[in-house]
mmCIF file as gemmi writes it, N, C-alpha and C atoms, coordinates in Angstrom:
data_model
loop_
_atom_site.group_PDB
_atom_site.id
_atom_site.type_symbol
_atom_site.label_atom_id
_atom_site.label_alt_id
_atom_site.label_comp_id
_atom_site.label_asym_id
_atom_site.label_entity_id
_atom_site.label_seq_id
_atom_site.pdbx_PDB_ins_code
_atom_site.Cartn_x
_atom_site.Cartn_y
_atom_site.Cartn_z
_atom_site.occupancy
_atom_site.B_iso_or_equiv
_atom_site.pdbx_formal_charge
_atom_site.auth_seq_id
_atom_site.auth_asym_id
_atom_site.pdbx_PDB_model_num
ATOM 1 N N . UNK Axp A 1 ? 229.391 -45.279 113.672 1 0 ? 1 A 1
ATOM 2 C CA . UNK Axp A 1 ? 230.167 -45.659 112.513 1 0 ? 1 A 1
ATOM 3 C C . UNK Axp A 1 ? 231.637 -45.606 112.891 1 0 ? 1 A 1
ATOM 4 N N . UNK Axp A 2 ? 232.603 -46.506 112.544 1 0 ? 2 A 1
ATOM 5 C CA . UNK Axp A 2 ? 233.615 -46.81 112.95 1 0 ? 2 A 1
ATOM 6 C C . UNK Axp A 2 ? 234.413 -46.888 111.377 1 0 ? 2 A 1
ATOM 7 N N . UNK Axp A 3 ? 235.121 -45.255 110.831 1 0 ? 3 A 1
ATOM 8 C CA . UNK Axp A 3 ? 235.968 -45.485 109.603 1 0 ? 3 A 1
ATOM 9 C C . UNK Axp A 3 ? 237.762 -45.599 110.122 1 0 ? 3 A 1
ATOM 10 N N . UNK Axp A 4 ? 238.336 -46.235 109.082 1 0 ? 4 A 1
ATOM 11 C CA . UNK Axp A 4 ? 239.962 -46.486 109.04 1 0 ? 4 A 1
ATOM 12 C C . UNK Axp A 4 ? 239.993 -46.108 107.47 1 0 ? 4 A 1
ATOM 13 N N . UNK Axp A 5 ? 241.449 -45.13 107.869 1 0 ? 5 A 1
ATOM 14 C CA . UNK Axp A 5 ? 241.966 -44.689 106.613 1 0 ? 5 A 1
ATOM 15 C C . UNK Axp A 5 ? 242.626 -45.418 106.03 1 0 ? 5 A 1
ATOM 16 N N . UNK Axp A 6 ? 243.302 -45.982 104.935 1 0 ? 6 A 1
ATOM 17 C CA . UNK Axp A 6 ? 244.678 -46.875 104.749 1 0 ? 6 A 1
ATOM 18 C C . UNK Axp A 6 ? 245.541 -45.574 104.287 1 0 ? 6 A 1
ATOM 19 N N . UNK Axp A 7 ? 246.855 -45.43 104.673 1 0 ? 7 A 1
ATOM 20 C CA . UNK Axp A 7 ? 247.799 -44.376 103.829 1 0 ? 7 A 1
ATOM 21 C C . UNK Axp A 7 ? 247.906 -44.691 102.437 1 0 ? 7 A 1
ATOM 22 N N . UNK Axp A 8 ? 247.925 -43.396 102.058 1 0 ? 8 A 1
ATOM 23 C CA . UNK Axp A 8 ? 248.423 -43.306 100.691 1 0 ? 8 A 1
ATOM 24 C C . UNK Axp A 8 ? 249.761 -43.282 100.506 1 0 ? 8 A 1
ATOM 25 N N . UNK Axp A 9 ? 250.439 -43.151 101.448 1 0 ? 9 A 1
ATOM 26 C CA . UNK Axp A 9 ? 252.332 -42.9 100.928 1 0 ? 9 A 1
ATOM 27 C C . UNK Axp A 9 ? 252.785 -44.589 101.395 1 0 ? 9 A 1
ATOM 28 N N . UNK Axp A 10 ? 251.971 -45.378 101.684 1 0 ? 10 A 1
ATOM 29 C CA . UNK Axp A 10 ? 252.84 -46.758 101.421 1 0 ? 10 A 1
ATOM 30 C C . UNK Axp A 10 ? 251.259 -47.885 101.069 1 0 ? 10 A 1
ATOM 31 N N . UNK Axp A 11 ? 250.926 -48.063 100.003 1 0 ? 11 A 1
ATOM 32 C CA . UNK Axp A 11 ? 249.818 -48.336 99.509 1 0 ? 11 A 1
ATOM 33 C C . UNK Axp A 11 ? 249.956 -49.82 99.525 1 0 ? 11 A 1
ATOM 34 N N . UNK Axp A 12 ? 251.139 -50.858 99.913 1 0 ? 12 A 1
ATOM 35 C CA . UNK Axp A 12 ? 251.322 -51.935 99.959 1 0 ? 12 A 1
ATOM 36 C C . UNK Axp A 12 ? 251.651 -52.343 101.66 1 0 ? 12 A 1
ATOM 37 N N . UNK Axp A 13 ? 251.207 -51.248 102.43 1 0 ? 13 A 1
ATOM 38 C CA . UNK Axp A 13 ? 251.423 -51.42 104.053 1 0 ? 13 A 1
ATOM 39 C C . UNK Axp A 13 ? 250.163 -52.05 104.748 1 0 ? 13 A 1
ATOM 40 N N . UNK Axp A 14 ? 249.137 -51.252 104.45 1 0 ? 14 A 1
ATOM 41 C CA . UNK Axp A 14 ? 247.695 -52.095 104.421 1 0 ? 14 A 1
ATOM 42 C C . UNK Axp A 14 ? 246.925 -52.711 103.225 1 0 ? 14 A 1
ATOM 43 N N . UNK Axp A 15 ? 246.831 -53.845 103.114 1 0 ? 15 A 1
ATOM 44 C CA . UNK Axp A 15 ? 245.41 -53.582 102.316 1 0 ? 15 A 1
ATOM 45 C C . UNK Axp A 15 ? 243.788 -53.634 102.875 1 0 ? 15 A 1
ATOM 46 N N . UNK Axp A 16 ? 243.313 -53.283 101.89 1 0 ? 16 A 1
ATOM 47 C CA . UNK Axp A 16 ? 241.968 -53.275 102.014 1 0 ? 16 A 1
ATOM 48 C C . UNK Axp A 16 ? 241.433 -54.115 102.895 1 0 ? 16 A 1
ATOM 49 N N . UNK Axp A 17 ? 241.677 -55.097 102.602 1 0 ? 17 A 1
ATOM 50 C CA . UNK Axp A 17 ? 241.09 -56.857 103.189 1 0 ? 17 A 1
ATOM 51 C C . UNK Axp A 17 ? 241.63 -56.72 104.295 1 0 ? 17 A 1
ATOM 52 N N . UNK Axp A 18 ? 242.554 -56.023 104.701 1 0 ? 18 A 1
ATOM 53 C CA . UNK Axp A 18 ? 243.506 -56.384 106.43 1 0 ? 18 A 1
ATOM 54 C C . UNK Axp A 18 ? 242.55 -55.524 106.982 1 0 ? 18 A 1
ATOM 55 N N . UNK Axp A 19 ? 242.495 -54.053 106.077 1 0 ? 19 A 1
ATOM 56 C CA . UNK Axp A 19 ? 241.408 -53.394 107.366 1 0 ? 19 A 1
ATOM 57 C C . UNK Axp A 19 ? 240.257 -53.702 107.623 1 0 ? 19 A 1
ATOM 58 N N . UNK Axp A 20 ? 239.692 -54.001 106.561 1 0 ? 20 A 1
ATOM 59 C CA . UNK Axp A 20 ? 238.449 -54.758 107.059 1 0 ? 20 A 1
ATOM 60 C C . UNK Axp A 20 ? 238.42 -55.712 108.163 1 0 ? 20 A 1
ATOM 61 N N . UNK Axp A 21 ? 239.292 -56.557 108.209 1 0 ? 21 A 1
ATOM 62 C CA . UNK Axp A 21 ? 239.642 -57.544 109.148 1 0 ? 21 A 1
ATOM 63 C C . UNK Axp A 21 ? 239.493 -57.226 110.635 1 0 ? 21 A 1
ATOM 64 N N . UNK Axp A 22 ? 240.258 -55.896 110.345 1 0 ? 22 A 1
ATOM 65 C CA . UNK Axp A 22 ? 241.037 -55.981 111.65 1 0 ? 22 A 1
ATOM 66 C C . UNK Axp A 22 ? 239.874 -54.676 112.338 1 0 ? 22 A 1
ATOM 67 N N . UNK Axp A 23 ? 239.001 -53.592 111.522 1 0 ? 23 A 1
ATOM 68 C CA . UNK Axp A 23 ? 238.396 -53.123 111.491 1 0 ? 23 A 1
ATOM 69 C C . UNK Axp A 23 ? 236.771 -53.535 112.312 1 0 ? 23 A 1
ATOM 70 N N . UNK Axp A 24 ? 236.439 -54.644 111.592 1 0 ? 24 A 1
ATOM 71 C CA . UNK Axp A 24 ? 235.882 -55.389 112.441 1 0 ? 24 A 1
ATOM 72 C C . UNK Axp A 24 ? 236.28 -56.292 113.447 1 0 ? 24 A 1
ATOM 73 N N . UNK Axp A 25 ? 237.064 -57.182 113.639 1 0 ? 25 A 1
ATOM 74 C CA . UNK Axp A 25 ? 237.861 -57.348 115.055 1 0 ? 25 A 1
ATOM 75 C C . UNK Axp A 25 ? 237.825 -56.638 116.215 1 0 ? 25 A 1
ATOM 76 N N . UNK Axp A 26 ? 238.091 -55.108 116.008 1 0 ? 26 A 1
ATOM 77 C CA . UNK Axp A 26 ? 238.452 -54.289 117.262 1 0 ? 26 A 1
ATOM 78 C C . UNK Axp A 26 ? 236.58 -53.657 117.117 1 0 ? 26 A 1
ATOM 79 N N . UNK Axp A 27 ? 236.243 -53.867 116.535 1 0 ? 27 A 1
ATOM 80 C CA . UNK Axp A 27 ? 234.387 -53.565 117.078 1 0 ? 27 A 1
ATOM 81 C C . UNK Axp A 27 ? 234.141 -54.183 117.898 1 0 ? 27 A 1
ATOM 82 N N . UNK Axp A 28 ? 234.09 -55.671 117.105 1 0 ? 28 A 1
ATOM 83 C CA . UNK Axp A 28 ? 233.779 -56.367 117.805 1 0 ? 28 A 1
ATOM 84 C C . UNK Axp A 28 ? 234.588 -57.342 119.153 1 0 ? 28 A 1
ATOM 85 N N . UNK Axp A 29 ? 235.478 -56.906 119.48 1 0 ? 29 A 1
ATOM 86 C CA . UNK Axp A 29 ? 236.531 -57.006 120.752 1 0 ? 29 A 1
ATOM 87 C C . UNK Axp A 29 ? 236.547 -58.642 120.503 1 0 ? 29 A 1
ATOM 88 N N . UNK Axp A 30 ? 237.079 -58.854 119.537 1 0 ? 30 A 1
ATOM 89 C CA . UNK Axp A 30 ? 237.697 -59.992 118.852 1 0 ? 30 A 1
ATOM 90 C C . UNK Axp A 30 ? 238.73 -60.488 118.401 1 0 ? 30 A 1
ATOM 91 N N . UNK Axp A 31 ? 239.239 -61.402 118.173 1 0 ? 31 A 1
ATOM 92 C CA . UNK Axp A 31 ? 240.63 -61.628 117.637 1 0 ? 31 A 1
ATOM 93 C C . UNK Axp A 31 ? 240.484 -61.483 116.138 1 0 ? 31 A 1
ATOM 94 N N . UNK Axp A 32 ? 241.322 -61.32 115.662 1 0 ? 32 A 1
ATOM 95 C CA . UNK Axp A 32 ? 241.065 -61.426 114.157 1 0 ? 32 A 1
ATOM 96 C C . UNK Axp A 32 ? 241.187 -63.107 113.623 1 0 ? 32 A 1
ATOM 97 N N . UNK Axp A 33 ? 241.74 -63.611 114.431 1 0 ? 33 A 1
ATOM 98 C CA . UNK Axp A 33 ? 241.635 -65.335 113.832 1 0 ? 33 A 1
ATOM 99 C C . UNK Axp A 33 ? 240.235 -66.163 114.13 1 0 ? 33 A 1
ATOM 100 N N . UNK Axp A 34 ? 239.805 -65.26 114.957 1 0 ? 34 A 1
ATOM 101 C CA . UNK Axp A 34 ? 238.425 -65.701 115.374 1 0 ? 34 A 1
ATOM 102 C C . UNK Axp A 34 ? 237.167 -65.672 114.777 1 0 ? 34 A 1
ATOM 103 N N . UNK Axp A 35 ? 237.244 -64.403 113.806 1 0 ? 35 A 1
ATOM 104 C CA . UNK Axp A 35 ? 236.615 -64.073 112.694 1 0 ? 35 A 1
ATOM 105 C C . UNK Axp A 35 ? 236.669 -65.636 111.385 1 0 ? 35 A 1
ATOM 106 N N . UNK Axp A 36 ? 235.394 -65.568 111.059 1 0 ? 36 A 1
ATOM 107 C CA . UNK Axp A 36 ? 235.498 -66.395 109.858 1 0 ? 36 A 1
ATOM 108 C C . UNK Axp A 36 ? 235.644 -65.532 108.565 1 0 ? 36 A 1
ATOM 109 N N . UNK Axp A 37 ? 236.455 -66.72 107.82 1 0 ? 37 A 1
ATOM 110 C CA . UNK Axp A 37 ? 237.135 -66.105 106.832 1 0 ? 37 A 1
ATOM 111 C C . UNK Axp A 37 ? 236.658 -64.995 105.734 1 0 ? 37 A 1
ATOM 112 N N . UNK Axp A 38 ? 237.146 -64.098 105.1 1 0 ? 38 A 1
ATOM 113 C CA . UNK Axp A 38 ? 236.203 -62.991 104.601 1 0 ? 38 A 1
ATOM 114 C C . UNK Axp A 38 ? 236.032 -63.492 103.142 1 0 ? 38 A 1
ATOM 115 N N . UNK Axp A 39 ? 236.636 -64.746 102.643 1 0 ? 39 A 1
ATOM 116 C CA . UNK Axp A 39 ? 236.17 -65.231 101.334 1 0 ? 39 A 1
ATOM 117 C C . UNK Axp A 39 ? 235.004 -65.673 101.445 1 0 ? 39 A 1
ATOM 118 N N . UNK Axp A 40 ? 234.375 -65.594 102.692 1 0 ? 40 A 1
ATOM 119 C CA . UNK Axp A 40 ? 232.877 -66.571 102.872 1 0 ? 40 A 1
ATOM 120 C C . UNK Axp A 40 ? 231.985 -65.464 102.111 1 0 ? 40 A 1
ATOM 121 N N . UNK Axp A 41 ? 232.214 -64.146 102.217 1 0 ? 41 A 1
ATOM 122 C CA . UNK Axp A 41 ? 231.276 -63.304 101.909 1 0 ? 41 A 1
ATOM 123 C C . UNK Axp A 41 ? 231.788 -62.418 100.527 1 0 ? 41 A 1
ATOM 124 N N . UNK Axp A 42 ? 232.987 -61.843 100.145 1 0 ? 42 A 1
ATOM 125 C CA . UNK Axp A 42 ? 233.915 -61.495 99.349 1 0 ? 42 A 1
ATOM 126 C C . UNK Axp A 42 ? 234.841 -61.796 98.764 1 0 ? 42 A 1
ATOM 127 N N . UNK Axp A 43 ? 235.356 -61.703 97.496 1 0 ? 43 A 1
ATOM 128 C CA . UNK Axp A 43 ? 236.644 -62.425 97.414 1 0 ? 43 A 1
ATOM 129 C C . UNK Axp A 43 ? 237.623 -61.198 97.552 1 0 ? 43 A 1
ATOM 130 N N . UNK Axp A 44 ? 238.406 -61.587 98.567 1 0 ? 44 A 1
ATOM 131 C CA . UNK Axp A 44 ? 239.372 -60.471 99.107 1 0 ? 44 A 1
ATOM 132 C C . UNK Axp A 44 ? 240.529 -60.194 97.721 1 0 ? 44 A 1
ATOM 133 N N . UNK Axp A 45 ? 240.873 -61.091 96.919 1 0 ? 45 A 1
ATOM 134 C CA . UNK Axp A 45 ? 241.642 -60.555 95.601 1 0 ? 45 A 1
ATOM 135 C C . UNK Axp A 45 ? 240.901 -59.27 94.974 1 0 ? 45 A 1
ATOM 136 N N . UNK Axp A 46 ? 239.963 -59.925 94.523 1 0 ? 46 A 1
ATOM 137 C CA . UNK Axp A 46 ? 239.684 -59.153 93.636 1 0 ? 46 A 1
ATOM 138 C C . UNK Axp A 46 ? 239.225 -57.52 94.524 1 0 ? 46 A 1
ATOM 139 N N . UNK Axp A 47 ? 238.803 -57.662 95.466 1 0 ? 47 A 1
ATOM 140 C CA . UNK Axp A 47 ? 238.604 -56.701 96.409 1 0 ? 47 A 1
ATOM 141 C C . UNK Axp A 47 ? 240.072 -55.598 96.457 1 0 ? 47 A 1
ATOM 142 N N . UNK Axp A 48 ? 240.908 -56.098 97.051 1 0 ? 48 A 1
ATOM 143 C CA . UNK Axp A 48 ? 242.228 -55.462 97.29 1 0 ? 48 A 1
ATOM 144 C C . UNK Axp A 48 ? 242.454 -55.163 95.778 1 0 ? 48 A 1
ATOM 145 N N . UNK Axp A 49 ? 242.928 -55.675 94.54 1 0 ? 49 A 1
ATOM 146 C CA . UNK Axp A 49 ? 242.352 -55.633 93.309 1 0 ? 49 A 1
ATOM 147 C C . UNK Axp A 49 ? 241.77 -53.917 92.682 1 0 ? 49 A 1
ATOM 148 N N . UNK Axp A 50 ? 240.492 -54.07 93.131 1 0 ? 50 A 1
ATOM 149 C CA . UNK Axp A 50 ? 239.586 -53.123 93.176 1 0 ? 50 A 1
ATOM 150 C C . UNK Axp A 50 ? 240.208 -51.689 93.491 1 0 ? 50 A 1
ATOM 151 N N . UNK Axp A 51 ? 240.214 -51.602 94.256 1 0 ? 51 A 1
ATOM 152 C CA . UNK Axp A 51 ? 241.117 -50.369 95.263 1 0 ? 51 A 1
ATOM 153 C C . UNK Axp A 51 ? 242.56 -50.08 94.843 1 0 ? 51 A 1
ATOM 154 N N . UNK Axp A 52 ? 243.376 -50.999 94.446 1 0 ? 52 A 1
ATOM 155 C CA . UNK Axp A 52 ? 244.563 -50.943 94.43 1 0 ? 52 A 1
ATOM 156 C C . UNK Axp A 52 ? 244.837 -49.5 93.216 1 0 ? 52 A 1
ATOM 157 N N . UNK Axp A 53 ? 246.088 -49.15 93.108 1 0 ? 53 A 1
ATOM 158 C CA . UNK Axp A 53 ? 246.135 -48.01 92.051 1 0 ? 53 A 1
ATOM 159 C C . UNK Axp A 53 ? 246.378 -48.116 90.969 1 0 ? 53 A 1
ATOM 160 N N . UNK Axp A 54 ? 245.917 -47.412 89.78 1 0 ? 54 A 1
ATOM 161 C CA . UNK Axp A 54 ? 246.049 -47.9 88.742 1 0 ? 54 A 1
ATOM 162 C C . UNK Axp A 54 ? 247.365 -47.689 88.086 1 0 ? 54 A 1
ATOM 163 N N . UNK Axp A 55 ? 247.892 -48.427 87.184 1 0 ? 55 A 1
ATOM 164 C CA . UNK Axp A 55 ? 248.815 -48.696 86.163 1 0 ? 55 A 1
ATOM 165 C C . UNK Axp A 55 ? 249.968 -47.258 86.667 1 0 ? 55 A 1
ATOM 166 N N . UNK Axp A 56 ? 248.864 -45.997 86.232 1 0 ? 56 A 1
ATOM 167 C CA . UNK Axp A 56 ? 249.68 -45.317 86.181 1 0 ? 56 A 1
ATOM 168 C C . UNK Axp A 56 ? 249.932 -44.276 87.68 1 0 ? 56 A 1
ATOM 169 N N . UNK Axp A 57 ? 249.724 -45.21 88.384 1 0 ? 57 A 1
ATOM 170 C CA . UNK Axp A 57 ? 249.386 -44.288 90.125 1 0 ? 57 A 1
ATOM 171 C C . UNK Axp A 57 ? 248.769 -43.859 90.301 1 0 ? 57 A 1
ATOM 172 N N . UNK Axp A 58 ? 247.594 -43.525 89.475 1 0 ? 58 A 1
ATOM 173 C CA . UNK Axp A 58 ? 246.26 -42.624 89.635 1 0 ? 58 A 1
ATOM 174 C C . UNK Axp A 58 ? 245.486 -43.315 90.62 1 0 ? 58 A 1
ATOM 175 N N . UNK Axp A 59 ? 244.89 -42.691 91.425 1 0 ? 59 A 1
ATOM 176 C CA . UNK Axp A 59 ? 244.054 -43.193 92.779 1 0 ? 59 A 1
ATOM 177 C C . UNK Axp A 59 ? 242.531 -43.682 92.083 1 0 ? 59 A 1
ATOM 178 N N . UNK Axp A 60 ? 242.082 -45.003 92.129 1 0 ? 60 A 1
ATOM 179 C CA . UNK Axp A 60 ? 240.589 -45.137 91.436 1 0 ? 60 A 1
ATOM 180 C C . UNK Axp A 60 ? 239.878 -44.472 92.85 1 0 ? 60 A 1
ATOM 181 N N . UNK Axp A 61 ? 238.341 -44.803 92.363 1 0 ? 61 A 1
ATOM 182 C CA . UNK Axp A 61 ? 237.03 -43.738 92.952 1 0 ? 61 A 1
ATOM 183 C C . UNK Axp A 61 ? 236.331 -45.202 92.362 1 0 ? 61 A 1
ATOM 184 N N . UNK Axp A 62 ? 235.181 -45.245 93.61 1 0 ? 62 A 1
ATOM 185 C CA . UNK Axp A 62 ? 234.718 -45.927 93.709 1 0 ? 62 A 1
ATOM 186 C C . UNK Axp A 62 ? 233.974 -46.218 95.178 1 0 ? 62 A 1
ATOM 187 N N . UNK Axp A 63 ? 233.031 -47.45 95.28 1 0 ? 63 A 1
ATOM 188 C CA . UNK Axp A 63 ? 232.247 -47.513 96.788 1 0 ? 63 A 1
ATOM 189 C C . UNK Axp A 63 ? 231.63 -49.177 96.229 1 0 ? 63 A 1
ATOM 190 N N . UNK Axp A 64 ? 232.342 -49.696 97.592 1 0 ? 64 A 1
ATOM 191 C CA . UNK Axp A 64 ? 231.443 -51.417 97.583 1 0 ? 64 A 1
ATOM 192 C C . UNK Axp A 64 ? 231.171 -51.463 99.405 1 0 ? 64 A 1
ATOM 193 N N . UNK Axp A 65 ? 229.858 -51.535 99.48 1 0 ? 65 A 1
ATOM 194 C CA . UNK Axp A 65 ? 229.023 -52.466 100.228 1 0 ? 65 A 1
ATOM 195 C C . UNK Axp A 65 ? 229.116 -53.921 100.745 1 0 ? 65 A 1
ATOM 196 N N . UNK Axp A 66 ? 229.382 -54.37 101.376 1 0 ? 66 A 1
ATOM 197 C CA . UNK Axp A 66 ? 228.483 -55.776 102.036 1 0 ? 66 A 1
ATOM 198 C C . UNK Axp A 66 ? 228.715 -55.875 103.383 1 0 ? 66 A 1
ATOM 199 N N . UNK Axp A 67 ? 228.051 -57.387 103.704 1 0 ? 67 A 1
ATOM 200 C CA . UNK Axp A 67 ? 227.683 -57.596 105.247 1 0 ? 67 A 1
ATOM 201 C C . UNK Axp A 67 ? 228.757 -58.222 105.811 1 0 ? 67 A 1
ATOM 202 N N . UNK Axp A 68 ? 229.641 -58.457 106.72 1 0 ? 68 A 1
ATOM 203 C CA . UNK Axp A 68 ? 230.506 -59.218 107.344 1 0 ? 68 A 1
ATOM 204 C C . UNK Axp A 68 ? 230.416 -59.689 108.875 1 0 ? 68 A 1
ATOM 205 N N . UNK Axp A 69 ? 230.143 -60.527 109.543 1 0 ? 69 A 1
ATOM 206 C CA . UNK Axp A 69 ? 229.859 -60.548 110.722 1 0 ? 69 A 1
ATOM 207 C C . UNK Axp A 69 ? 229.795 -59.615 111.419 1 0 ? 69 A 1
ATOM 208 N N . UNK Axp A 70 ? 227.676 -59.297 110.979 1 0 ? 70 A 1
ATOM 209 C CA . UNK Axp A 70 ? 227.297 -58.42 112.025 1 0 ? 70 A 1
ATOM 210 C C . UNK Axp A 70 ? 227.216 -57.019 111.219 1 0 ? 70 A 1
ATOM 211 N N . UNK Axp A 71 ? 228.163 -56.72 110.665 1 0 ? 71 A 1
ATOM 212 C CA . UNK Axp A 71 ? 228.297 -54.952 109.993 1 0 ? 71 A 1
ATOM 213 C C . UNK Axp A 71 ? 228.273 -54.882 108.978 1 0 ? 71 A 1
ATOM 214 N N . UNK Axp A 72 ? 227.955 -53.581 108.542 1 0 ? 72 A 1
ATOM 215 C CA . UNK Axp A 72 ? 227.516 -53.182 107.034 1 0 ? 72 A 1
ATOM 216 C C . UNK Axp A 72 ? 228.976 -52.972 107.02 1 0 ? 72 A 1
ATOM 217 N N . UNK Axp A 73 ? 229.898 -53.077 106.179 1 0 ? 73 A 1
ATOM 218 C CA . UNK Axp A 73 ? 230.887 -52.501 105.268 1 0 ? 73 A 1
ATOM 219 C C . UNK Axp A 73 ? 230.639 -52.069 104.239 1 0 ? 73 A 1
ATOM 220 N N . UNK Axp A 74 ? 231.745 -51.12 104.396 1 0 ? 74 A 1
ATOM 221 C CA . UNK Axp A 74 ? 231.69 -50.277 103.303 1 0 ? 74 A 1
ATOM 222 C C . UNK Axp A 74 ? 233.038 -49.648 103.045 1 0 ? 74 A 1
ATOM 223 N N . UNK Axp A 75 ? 233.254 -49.433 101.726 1 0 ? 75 A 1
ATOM 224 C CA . UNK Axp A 75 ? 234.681 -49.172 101.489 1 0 ? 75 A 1
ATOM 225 C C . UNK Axp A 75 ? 234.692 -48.235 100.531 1 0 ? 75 A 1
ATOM 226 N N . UNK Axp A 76 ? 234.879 -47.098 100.617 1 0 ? 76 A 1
ATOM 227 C CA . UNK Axp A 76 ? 235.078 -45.588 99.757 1 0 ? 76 A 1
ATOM 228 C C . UNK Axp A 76 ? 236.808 -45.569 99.227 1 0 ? 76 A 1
ATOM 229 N N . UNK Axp A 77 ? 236.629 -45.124 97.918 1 0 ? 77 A 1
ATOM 230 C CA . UNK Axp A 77 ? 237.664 -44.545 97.724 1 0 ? 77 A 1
ATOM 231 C C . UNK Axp A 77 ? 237.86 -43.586 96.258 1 0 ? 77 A 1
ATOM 232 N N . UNK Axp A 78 ? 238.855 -42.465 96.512 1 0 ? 78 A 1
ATOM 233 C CA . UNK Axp A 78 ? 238.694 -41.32 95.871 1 0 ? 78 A 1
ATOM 234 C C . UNK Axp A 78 ? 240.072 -40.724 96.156 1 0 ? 78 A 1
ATOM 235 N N . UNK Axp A 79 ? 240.186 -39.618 97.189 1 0 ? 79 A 1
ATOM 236 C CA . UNK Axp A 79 ? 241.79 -39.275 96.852 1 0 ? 79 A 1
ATOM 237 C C . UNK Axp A 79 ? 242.244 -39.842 98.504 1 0 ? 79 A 1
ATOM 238 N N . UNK Axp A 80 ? 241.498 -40.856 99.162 1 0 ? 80 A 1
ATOM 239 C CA . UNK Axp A 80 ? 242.102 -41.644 99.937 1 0 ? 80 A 1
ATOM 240 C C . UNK Axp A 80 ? 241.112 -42.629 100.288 1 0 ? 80 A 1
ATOM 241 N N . UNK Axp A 81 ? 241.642 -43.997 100.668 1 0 ? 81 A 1
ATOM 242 C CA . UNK Axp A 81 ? 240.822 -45.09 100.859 1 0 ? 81 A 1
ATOM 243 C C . UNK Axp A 81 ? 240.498 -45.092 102.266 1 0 ? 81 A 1
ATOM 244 N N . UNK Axp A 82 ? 238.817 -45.068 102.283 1 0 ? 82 A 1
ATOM 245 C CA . UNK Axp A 82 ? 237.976 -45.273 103.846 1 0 ? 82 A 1
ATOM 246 C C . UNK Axp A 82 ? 237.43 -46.86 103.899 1 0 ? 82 A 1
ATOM 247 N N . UNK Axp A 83 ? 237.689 -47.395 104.913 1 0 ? 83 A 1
ATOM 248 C CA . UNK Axp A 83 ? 236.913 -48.595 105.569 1 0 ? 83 A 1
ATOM 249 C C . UNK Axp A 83 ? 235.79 -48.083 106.588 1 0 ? 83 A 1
ATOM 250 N N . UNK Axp A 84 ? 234.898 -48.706 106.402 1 0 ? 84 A 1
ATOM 251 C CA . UNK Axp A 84 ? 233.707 -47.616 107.376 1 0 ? 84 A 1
ATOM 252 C C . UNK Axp A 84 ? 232.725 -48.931 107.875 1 0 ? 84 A 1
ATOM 253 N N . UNK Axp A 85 ? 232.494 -49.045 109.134 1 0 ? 85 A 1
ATOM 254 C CA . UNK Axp A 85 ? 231.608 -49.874 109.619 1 0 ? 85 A 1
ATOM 255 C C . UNK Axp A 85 ? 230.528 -49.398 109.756 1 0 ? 85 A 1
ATOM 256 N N . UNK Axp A 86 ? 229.296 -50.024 109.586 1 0 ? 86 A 1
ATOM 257 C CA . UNK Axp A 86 ? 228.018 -49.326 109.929 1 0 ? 86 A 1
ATOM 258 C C . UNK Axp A 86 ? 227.474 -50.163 110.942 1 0 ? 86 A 1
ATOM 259 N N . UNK Axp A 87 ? 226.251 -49.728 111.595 1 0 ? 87 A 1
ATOM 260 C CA . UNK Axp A 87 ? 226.153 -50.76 112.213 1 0 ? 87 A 1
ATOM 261 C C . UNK Axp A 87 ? 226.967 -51.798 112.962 1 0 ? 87 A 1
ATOM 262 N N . UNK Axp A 88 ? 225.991 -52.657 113.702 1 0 ? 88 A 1
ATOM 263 C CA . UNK Axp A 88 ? 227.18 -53.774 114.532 1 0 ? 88 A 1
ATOM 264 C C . UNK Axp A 88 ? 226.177 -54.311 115.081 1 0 ? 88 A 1
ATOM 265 N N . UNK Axp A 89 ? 226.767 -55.576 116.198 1 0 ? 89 A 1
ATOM 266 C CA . UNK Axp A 89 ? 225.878 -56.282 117.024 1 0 ? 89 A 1
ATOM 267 C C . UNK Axp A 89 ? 225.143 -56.071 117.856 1 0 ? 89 A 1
């Protein structure tokens, strides 16, 4: 299993959708442009969306699943956001 944290003290430095990206990329010793696009499987708005903090800075809690070339993703979050690969090729 292969997790990435995103920081909490600059919450607009990563998002969600980049680590995933780039998360799987370096698994799979890939470029990230090489990857097909992650709207094929997710819609990365509403995703980043999802995660993002609420109204009043409060950190949401939560866990989404799916498949992306090759790996289970998975994305935790609670009092910090995990990207977590499962599996691979």
């Amino acid at each position: 299993m292969i997790a990435t944290a995103l920081p909490d003290d600059e919450p607009t430095a990563t998002s969600v959708t980049e680590s995933i990206v780039t998360a799987v990329a370096d698994a799979a010793d890939e470029d990230t442009l090489d990857l097909p696009p992650l709207w094929d499987v997710v819609d990365p708005e509403a995703l980043d969306a999802l995660f993002a903090p609420m109204k009043t800075g409060a950190s949401r809690a939560g866990r989404v699943e799916f498949d992306y070339y090759g790996y289970r993703v998975r994305v935790d979050a609670g009092e910090s956001t995990t990207v977590s690969l499962l599996g691979g090729e």
